[in-house]
N, C-alpha and C positions, 0 to 999 in steps of 0.2 A: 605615402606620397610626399617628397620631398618637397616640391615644387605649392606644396598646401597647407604642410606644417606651421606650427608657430615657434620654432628653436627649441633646443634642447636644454635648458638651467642645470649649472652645474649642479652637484650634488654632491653633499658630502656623505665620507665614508660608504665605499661599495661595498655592498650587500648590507648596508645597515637599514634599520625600520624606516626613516628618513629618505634618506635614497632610492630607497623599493616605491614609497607611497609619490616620490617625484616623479619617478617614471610612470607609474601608473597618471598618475597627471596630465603626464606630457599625452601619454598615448589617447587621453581622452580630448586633452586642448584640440590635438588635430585627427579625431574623427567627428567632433563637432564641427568644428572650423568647414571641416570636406562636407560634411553631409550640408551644415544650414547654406552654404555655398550653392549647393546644387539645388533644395529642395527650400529653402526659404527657412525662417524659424519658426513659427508657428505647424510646421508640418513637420519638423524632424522631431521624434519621440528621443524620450529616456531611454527606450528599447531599443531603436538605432543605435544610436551612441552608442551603446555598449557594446552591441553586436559588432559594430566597426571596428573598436579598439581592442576585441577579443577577450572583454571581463563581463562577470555578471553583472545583470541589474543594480545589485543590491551595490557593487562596488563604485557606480557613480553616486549614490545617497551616501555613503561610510566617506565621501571626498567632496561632495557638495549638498547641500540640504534642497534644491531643487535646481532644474534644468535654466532656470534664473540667474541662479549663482555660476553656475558652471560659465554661462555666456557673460556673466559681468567679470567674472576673475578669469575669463579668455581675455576677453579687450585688455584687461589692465596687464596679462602679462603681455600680450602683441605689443601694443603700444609702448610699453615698458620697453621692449627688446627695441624699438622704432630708437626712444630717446638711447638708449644706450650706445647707437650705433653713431648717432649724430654726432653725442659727446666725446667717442674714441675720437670720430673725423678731428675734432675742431682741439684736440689735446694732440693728434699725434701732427697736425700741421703748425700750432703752436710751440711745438717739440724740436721743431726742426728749423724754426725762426720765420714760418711763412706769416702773409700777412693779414688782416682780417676778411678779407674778399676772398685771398685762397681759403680760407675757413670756409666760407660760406660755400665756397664753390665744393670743398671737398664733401662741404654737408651734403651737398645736394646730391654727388654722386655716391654718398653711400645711404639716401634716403632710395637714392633708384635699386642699389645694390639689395636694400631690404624688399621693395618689394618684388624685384623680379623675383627673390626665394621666397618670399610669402605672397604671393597674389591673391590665393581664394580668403586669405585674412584681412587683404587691404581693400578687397572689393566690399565687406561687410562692414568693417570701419565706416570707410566714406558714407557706405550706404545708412547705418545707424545714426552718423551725425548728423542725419537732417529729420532723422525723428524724434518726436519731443512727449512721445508716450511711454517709453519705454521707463521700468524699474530701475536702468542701470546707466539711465540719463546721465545722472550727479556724477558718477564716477565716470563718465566719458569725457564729461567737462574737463574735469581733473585732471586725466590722464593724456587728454590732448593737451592742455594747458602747459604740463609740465615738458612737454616734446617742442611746442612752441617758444619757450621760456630760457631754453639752449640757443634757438637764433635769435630771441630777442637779445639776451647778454652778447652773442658777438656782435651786433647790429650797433649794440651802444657802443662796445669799443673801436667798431669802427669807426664813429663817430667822433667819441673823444679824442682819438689818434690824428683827425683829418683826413681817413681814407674815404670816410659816405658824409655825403652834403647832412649839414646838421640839422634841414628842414626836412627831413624824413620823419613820417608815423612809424616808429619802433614797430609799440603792438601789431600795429595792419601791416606795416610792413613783412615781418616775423608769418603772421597768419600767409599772406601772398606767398610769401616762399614754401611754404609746407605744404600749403595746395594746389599752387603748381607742379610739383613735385609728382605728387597724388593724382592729379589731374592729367598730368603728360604721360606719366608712366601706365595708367592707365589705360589711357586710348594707344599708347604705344603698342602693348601688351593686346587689344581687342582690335586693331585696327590697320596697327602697322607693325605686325610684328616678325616682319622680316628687316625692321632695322636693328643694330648692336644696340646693345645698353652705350657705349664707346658715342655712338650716332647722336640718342636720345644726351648724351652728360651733355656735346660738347653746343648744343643748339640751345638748352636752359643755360650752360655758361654763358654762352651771347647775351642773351635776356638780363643776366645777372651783369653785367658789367656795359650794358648800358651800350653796345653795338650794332646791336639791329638794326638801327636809322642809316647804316652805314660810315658813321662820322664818327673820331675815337677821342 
């Protein structure tokens, strides 16, 4: 299921030990992702999983040592693949001499772009980050941290430049962007989803540059 996946990581050398055991990876990232999506964590077995992604049992423990690891080194590769996408936005608009807003603004539209292709990954995100029992807490911190840490650096530079008033909260600011993001795209996706992603960019651009009140 495209639409459920967590991306494909390149791999080096085809048909090498290396590459074979990524793919198998991959194929297990998103039959987990699809099954705890539908069926919660606590109820999808090691034995699903496996049957999903078409390997034996034994082949999710020979790649993870429990159904633990498997969902903590899901999140960090999602999220990992979330920051990656941020960073292309904010280097190829930097690239092209745009200015720290268009940054932000391109982050945002390629934070929607991630999860229209990942939604069953970003609806367990959200959902994980407000539980504070889980094993794979510490490295959720982390890994959202480092995805936030991308708008907080352009936030400062826009800052230093004179494009964002210099009484802005970075940190919370940086956090506000990410989950609205998260948060629009989401209800977007459950709610209104007969609007374009195009519909959804250009209404959080408004938000972002401060024209909603109607005054520019």
């Amino acid at each position: 299921m495209e639409s459920s996946s967590v991306g494909t990581a390149a791999t080096a050398g085809s048909g090498s030990g290396g590459g074979r055991r990524q793919a198998t990876r991959q194929k297990l990232y998103e039959a987990a992702v699809t099954l705890i999506a539908e069926q919660g964590f606590s109820a999808t077995t090691v034995e699903e999983i496996a049957e999903r992604a078409g390997v034996a049992k034994g082949t999710v423990y020979y790649n993870f040592a429990s159904k633990n690891e498997l969902f903590e080194e899901l999140l960090r590769h999602g999220v990992g693949l979330l920051t990656v996408s941020l960073r292309t936005a904010e280097q190829e608009t930097a690239a092209r001499g745009g200015s720290r807003v268009e940054a932000l603004d391109a982050m945002i539209r390629a934070g929607l772009v991630f999860i229209d292709r990942y939604p069953a990954f970003t609806q367990l995100y959200v959902a994980e980050l407000w539980r504070t029992n889980r094993t794979w807490q510490s490295t959720l911190m982390v890994v959202r941290q480092e995805a936030v840490a991308v708008v907080e650096t352009v936030l400062r530079e826009g800052v230093e430049r004179g494009e964002l008033s210099a009484e802005i909260d970075v940190p919370l600011t940086a956090a506000a962007l990410v989950g609205m993001v998260l948060v629009a795209a989401l209800d977007w996706q459950s709610f209104q989803s007969e609007r374009s992603l195009d519909d959804v960019h250009s209404a959080l651009s408004l938000l972002l540059r401060g024209r909603v009140s109607g005054t520019r």
